[in-house]
Backbone bond lengths (Angstrom), bond angles and torsions (degrees), N, CA, C in turn:
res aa  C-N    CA-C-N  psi(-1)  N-CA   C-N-CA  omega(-1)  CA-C   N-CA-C  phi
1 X - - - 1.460 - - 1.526 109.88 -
2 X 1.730 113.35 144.03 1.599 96.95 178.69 0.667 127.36 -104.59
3 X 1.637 153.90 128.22 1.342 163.74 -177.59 1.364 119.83 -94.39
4 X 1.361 131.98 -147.69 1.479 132.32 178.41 1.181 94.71 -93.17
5 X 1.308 149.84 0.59 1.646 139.93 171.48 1.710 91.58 -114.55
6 X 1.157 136.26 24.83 1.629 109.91 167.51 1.111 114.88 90.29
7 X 1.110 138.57 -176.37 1.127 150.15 172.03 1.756 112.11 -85.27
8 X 1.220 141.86 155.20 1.335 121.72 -132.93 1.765 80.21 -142.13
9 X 1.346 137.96 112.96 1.581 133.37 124.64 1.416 129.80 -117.13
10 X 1.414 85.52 -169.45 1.369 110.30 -173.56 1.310 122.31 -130.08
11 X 1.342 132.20 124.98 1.283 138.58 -153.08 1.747 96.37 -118.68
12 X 1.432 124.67 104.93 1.828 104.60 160.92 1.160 147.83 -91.48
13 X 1.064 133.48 91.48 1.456 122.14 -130.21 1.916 76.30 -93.32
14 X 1.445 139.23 -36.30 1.430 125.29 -174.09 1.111 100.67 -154.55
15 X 1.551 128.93 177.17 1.481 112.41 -173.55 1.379 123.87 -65.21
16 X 0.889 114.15 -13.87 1.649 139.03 -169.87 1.283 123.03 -108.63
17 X 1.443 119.64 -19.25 1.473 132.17 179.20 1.437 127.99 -115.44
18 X 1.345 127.03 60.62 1.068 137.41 168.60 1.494 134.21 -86.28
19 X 1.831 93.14 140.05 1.642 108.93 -175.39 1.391 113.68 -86.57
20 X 1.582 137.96 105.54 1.365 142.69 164.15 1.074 110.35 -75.69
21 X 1.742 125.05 128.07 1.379 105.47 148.30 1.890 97.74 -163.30
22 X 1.267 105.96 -141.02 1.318 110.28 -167.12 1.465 116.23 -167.03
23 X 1.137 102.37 128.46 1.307 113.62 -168.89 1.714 127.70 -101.18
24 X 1.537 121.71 110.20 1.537 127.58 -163.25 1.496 85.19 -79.15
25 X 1.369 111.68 157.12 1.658 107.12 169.86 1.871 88.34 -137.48
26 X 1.707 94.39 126.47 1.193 116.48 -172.68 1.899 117.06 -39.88
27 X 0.883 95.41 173.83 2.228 92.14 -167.43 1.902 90.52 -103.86
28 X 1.363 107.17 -46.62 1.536 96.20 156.77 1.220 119.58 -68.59
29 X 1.645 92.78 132.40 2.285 98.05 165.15 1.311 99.60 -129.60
30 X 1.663 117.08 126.31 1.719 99.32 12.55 1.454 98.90 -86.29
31 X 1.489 115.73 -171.49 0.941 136.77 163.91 1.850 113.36 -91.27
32 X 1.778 87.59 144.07 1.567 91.69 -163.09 1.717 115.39 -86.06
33 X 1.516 124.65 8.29 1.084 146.31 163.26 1.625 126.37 165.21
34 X 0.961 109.34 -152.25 2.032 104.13 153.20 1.445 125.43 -150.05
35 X 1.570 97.85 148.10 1.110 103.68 171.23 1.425 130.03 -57.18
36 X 1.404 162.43 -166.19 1.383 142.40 80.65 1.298 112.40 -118.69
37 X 1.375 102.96 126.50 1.523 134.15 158.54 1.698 130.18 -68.12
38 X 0.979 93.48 100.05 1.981 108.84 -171.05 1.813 87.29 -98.36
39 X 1.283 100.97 136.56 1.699 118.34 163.45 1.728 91.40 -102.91
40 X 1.583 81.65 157.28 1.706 119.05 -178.29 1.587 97.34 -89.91
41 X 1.618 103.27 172.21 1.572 133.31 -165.82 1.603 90.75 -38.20
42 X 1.280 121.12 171.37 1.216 132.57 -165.83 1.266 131.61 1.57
43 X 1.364 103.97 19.19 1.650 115.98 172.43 1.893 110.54 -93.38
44 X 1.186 98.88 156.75 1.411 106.77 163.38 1.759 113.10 -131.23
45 X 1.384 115.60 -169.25 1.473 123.38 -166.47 1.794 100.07 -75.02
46 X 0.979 120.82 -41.70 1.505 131.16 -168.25 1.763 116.10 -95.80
47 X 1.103 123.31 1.42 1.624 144.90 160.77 1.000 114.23 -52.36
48 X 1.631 140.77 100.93 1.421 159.48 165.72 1.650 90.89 56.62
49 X 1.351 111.71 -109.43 1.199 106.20 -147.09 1.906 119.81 -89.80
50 X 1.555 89.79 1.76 1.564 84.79 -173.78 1.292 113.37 -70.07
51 X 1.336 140.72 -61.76 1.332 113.39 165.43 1.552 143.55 -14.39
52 X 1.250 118.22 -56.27 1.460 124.27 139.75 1.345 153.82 -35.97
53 X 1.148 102.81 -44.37 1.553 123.10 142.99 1.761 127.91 -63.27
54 X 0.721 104.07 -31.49 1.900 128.48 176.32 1.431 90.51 -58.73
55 X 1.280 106.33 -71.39 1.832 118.21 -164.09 1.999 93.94 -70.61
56 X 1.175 123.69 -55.00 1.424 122.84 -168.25 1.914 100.17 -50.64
57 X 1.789 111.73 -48.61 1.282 98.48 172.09 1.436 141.34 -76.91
58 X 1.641 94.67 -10.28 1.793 100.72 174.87 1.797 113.91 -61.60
59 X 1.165 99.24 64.84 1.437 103.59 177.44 2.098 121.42 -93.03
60 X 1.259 106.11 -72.88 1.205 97.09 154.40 1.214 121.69 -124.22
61 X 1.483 117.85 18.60 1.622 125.03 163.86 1.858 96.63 -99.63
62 X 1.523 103.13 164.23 1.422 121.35 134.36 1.273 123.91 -72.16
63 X 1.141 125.98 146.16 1.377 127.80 -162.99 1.866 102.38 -131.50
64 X 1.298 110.53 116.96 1.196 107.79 -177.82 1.900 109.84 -113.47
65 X 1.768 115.58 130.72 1.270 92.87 -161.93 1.587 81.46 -116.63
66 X 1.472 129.01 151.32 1.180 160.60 138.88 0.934 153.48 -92.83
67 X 1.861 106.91 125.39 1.793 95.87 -178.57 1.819 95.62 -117.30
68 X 1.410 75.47 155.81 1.546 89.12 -152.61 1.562 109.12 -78.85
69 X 1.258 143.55 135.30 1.666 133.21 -130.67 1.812 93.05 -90.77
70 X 1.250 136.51 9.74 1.619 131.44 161.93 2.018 96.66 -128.99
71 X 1.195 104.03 38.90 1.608 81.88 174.44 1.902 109.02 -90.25
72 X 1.280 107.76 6.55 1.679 105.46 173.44 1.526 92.94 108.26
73 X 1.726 120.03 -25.86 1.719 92.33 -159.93 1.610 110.16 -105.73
74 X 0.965 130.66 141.98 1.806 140.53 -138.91 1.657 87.57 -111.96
75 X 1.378 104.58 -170.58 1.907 100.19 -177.31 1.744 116.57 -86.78
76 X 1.248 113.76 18.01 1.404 97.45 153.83 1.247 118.89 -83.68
77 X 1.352 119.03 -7.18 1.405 120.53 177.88 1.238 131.89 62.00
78 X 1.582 105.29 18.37 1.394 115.53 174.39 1.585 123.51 -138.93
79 X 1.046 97.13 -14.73 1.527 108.42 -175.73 1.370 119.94 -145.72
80 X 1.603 111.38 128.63 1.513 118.10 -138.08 2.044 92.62 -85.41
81 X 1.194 110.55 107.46 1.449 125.65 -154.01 1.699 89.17 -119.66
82 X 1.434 132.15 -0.93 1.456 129.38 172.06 1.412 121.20 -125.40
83 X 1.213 96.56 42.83 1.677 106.20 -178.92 1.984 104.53 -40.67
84 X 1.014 96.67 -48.95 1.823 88.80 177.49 1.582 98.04 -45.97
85 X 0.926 135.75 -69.77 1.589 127.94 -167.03 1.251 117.87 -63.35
86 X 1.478 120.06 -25.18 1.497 120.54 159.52 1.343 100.89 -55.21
87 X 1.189 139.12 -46.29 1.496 139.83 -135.13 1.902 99.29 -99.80
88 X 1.561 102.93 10.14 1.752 100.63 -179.96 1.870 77.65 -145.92
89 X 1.398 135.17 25.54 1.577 111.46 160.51 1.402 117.20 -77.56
90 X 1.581 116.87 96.33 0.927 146.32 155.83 1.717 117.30 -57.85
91 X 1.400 114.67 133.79 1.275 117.53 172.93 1.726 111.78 -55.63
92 X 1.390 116.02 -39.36 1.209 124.72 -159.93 1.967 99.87 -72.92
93 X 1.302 102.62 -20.38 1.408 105.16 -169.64 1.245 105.32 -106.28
94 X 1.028 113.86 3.01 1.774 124.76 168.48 1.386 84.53 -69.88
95 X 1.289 121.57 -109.29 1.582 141.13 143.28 1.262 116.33 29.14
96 X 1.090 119.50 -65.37 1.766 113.05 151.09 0.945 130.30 -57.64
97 X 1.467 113.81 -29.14 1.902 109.97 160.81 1.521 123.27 -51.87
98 X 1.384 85.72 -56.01 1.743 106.16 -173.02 1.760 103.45 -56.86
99 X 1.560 122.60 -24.70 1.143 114.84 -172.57 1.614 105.31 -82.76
100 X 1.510 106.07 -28.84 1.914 105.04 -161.63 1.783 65.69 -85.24
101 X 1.078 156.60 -147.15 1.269 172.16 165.18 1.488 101.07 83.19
102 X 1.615 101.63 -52.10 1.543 104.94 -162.44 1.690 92.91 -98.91
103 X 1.207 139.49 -3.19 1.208 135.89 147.13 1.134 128.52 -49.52
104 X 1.775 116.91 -44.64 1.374 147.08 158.68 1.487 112.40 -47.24
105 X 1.515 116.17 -58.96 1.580 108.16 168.95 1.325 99.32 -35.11
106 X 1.457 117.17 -90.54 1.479 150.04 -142.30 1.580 99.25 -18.79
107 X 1.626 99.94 -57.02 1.378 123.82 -162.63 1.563 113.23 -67.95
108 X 1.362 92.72 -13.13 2.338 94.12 -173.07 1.681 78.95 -113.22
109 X 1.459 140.63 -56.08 1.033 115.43 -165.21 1.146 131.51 -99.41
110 X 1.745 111.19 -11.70 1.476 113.39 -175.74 1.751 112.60 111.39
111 X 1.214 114.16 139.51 1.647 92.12 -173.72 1.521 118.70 -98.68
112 X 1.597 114.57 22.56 1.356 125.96 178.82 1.604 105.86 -83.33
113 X 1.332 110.02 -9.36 1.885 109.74 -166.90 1.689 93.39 -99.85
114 X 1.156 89.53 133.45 1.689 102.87 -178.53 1.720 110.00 -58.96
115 X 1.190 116.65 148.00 1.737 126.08 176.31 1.577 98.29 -130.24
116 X 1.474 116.54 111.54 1.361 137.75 158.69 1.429 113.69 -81.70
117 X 1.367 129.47 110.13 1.424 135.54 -174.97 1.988 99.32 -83.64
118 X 1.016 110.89 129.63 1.303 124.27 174.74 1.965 126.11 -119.18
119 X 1.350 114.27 67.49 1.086 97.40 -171.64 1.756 118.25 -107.87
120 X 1.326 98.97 164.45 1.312 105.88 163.16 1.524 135.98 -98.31
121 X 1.276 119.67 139.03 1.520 107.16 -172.40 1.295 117.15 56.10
122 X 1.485 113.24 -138.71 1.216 118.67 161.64 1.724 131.74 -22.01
123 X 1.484 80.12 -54.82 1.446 100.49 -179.56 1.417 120.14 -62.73
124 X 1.318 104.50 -9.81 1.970 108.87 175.12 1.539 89.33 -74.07
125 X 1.951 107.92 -68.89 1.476 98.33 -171.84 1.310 127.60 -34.44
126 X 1.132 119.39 -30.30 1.728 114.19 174.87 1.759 123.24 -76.72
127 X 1.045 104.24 -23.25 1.325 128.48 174.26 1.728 100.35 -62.28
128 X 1.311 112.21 -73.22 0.895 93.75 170.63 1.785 150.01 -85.27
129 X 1.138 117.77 -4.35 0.955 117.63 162.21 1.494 99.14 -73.90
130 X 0.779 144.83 -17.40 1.779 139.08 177.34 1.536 102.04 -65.22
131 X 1.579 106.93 -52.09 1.364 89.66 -159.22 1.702 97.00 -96.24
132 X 1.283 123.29 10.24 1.762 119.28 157.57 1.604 101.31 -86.05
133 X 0.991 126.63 -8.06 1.614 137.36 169.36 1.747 119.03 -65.45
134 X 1.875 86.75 -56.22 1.598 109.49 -178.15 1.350 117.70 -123.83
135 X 1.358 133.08 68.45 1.256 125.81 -150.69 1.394 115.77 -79.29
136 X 1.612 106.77 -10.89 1.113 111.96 -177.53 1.386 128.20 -87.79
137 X 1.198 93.16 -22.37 1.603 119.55 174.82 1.620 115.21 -49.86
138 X 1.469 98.44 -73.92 1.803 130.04 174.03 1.556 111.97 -61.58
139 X 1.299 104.62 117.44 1.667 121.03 155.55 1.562 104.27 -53.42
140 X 1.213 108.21 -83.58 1.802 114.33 -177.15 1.572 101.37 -162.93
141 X 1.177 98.13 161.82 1.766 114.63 -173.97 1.575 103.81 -107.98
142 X 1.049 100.85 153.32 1.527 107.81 177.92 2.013 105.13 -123.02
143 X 1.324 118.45 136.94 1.320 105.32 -178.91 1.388 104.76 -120.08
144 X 1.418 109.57 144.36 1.786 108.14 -168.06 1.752 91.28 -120.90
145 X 1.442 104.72 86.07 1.641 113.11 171.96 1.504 90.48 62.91
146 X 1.131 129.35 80.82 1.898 150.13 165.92 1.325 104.34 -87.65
147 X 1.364 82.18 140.82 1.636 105.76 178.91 2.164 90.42 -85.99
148 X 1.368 107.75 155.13 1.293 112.08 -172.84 1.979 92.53 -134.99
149 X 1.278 129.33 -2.60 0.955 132.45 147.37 1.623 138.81 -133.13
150 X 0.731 116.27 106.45 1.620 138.42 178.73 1.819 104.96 5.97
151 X 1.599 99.64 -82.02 1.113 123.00 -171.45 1.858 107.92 -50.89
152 X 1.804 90.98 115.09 1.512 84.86 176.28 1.678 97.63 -142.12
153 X 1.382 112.85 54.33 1.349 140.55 -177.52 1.568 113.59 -113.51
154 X 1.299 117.44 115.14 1.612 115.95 177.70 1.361 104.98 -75.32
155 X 0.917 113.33 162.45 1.548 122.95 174.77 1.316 113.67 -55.00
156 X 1.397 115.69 -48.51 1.405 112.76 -164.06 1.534 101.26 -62.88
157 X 1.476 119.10 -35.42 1.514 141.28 160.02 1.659 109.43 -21.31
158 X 0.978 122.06 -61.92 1.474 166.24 177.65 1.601 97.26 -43.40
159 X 1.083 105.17 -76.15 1.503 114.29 -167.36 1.233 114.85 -79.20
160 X 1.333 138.96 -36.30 1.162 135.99 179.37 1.651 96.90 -71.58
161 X 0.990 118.66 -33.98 1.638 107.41 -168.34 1.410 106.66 -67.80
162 X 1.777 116.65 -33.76 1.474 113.42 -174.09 1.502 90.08 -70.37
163 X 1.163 122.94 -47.91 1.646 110.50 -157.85 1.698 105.23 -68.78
164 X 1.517 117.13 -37.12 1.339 90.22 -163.10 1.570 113.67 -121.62
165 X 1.848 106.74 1.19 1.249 119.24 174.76 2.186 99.63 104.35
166 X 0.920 99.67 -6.47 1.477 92.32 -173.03 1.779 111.67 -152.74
167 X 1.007 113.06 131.07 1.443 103.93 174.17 1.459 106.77 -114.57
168 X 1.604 132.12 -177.22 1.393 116.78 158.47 2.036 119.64 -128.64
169 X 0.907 112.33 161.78 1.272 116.47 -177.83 1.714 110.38 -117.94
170 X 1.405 122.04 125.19 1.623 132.16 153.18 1.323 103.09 -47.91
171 X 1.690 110.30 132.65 0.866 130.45 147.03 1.606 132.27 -96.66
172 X 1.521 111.36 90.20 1.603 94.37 -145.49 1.487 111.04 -65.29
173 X 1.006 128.51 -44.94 1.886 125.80 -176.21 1.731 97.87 -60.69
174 X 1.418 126.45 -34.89 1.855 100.62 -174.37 1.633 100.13 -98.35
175 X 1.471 123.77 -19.60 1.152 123.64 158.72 1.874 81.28 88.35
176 X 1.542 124.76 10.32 1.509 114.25 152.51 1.777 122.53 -55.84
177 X 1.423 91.18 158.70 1.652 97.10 158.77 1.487 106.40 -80.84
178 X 0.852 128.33 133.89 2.080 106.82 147.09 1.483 110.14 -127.70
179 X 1.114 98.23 137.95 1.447 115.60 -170.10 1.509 107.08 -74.53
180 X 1.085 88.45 166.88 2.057 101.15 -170.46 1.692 106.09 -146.51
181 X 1.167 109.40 98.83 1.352 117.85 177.98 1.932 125.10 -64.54
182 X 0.996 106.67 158.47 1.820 115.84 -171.95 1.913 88.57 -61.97
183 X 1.222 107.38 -45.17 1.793 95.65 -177.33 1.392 126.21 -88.42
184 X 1.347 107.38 46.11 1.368 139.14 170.82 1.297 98.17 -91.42
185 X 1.291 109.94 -73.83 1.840 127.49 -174.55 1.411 115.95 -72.39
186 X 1.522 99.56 -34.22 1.860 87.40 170.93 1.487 120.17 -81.34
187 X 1.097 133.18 -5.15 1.650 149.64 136.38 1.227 112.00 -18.21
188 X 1.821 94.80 -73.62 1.532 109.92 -174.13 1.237 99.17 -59.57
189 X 1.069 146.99 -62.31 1.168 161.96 -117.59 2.016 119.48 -91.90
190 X 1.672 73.75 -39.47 1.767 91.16 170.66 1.888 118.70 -87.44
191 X 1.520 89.47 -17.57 1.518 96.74 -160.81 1.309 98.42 -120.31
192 X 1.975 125.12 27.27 1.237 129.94 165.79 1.644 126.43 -27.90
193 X 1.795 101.91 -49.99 1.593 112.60 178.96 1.508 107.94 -46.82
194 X 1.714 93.82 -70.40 1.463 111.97 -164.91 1.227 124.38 -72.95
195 X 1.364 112.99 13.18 1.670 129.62 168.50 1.243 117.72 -122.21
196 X 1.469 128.92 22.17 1.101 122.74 -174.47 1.555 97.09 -116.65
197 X 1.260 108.27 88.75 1.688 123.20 -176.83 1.532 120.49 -56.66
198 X 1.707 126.57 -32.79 1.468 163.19 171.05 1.416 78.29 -59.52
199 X 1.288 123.74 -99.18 1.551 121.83 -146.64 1.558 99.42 -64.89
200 X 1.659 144.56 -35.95 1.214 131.75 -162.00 1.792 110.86 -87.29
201 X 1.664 106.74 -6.44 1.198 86.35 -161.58 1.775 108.08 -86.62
202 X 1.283 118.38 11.12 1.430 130.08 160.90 1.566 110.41 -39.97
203 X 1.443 109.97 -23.56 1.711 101.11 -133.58 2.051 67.31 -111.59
204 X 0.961 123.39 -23.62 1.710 113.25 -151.24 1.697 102.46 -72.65
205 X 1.286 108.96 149.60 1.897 122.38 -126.87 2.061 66.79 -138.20
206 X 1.226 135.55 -26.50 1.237 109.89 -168.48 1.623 113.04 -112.93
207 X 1.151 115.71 175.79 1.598 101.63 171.03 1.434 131.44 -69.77
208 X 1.147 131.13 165.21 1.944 149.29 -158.17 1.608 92.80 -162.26
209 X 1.501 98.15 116.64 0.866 122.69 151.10 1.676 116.79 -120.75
210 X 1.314 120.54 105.76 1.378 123.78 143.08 1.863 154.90 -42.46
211 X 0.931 124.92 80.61 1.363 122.72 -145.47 1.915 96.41 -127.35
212 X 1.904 97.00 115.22 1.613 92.34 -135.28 1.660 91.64 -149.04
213 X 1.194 113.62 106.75 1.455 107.93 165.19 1.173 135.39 -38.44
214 X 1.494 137.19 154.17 1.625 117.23 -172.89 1.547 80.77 -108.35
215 X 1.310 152.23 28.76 1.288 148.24 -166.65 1.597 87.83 -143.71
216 X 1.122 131.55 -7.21 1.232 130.10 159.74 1.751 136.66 -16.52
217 X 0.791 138.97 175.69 1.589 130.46 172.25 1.864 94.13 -90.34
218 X 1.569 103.93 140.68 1.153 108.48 -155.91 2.039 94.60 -72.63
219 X 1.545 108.11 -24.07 1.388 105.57 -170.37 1.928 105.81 -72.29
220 X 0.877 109.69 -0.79 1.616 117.51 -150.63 1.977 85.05 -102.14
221 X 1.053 96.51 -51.40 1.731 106.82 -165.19 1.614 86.51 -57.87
222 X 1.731 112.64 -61.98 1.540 101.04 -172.24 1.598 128.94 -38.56
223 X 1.472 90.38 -56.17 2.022 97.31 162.94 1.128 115.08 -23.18
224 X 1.420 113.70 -84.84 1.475 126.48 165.16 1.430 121.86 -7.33
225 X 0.906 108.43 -59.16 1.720 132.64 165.93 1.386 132.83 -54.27
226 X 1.226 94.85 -28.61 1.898 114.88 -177.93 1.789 72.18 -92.99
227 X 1.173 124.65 -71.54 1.537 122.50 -127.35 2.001 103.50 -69.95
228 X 1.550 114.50 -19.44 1.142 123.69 159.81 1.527 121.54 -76.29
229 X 1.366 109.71 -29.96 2.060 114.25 162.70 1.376 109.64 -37.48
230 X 1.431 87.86 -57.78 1.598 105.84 -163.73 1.789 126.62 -90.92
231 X 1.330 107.41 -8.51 1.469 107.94 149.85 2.052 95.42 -150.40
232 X 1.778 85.61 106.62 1.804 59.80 166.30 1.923 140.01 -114.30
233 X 1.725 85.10 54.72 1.420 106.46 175.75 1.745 96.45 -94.45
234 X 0.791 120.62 46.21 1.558 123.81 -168.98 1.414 96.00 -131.67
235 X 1.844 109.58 110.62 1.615 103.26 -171.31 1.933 89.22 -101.52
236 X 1.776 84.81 145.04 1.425 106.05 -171.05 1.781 115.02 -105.91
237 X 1.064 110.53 93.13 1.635 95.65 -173.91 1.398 132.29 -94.44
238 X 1.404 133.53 119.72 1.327 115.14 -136.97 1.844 84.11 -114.29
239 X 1.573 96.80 151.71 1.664 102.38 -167.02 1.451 98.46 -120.16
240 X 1.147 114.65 107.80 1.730 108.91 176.75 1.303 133.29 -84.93
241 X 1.571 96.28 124.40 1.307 107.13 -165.96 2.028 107.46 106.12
242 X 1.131 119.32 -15.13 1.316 115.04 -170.80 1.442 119.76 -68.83
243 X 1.195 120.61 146.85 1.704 99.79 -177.52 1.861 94.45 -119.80
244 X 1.130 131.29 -128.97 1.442 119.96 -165.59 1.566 119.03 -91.65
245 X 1.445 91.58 -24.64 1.912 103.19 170.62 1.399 89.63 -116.88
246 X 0.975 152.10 89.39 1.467 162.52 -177.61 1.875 105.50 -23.92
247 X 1.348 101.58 50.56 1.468 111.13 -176.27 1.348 127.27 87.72
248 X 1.828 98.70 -15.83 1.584 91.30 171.99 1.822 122.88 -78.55
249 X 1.325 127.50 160.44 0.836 131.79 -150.93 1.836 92.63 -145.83
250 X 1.458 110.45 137.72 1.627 107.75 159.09 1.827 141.83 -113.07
251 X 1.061 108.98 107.58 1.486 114.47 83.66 1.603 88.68 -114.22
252 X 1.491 136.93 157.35 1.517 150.65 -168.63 1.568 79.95 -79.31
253 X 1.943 79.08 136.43 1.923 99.81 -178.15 1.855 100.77 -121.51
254 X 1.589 107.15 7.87 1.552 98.85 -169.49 1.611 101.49 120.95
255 X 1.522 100.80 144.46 1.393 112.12 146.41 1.397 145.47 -47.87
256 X 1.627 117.64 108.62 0.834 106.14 171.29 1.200 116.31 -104.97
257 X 1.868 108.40 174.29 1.554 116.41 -165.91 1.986 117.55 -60.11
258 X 1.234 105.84 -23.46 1.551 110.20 164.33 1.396 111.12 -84.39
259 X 1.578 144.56 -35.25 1.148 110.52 170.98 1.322 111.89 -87.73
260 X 1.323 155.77 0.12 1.324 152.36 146.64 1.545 118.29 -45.50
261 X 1.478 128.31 -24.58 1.211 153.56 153.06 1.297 115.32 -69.51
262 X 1.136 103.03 -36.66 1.951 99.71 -177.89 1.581 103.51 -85.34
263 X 1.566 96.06 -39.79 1.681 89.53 175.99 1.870 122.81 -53.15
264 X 1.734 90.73 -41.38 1.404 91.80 -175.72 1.307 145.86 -67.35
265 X 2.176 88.37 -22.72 1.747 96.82 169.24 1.675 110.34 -85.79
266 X 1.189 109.45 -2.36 1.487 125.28 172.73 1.232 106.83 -52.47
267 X 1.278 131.51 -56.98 1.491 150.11 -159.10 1.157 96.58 -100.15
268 X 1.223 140.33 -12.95 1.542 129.05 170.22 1.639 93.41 -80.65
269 X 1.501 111.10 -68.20 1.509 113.77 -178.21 1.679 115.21 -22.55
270 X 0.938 102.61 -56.15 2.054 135.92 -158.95 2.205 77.00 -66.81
271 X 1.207 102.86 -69.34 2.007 98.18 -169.95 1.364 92.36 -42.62
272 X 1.206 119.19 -62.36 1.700 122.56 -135.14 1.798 81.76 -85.92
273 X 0.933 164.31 -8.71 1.519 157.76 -168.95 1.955 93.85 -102.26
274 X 1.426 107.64 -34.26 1.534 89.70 179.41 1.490 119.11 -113.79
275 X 1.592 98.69 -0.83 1.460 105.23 171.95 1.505 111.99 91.47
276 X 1.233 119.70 31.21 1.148 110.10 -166.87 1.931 112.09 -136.07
């Protein structure tokens, strides 16, 4: 049944590895394809404003929101209760989500209906290397303040993991540890080519849209910057005043005037990517 979070499943990819998320069903019918929305590093599907945004974009897409099956958060859906699976979120297993996920479309809608990847943070980077992965798959990605390089490991991060197999990461709002396993970095490490988003996005055949706070993290804006050098059919939309969640904050306190803007060139992006 749908509520203010969507319609609510469950995807199993093994006994232990499950896809949560929820599904907006567009206000036009039919609907002219779907979105899916991937959250960044310590985010999940239900975190300040994504819920809200989910429903604000179910306009003439379906909107599918996802948490990614090692992002730490278990089925209360709010509180990261699987730190062991945080502590093996691997890029590559992001990526395998996004593939059984968009397998899952295929199968309820057919694979002729366009899929717009929408991520945040992190969650852009996966987006797009997915769809420089699957080009055929993906209409175009949209990035909401994207990471443009992988590595978001400090050194000290780095070293303790070679020495002792595990490092840990602050969680500043639960004020947790979460651990960060050695096959975090050997991921990166093995899959250097196919993670290097800067050098591959030369080759990307679909649309990029950028949608990017000017209050942004100053390393995030640079990306941005490399990733327009290097293809500059890559539209960049700059949100003034936005900082990395464009002011939203969780538990969600309301719209603010930068994400109401991000939403809106969102939905321009989303028309002009399906033509409609």
């Amino acid at each position: 049944m749908e509520n203010a979070l969507g319609i609510p499943f469950e995807l199993h990819m093994s006994e232990q590895r499950i896809l949560r998320g929820d599904m907006y069903k567009a206000k036009q019918d039919p609907s002219k394809g779907t979105l899916l929305l991937l959250h960044g590093y310590k985010g999940f599907k239900n975190w300040g404003m994504f819920p809200y945004v989910a429903k604000e974009l179910a306009d003439v897409v379906d909107v599918v929101a996802l948490n990614f099956s090692h992002n730490g958060v278990g089925e209360d859906l709010m509180d990261f209760t699987e730190l062991e699976k945080f502590a093996g979120d691997t890029y590559s297993r992001d990526l395998e989500d996004v593939q059984v996920m968009i397998g899952d479309i295929h199968k309820h809608v057919g694979k002729e209906k366009p899929i717009v990847l929408l991520g945040h943070s992190r969650g852009a980077g996966v987006s797009l290397i997915y769809a420089l992965d699957h080009p055929t798959e993906i209409t175009g990605v949209i990035s909401w303040n994207g990471i443009a390089h992988v590595d978001l490991l400090t050194p000290e991060n780095k070293a303790e993991m070679k020495a002792t197999g595990r490092s840990y990461t602050l969680n500043g709002r639960t004020k947790q540890m979460m651990p960060l396993d050695l096959e975090i970095l050997e991921d990166m490490e093995r899959n250097e080519e196919r993670f290097d988003i800067v050098g591959r996005i030369r080759e990307a055949t679909f649309p990029i849209t950028l949608v990017q706070g000017t209050a942004d993290g100053e390393r995030l804006i640079r990306g941005s910057e490399q990733l327009i050098a290097n293809n500059p059919a890559i539209q960049w939309v700059k949100i003034p005043n936005g900082n990395h969640t464009f002011g939203s904050v969780h538990p969600y306190q309301g719209e603010t005037q930068p994400l109401r803007m991000a939403i809106e060139e969102t939905k321009r992006a989303i028309r002009s990517m399906l033509n409609v």
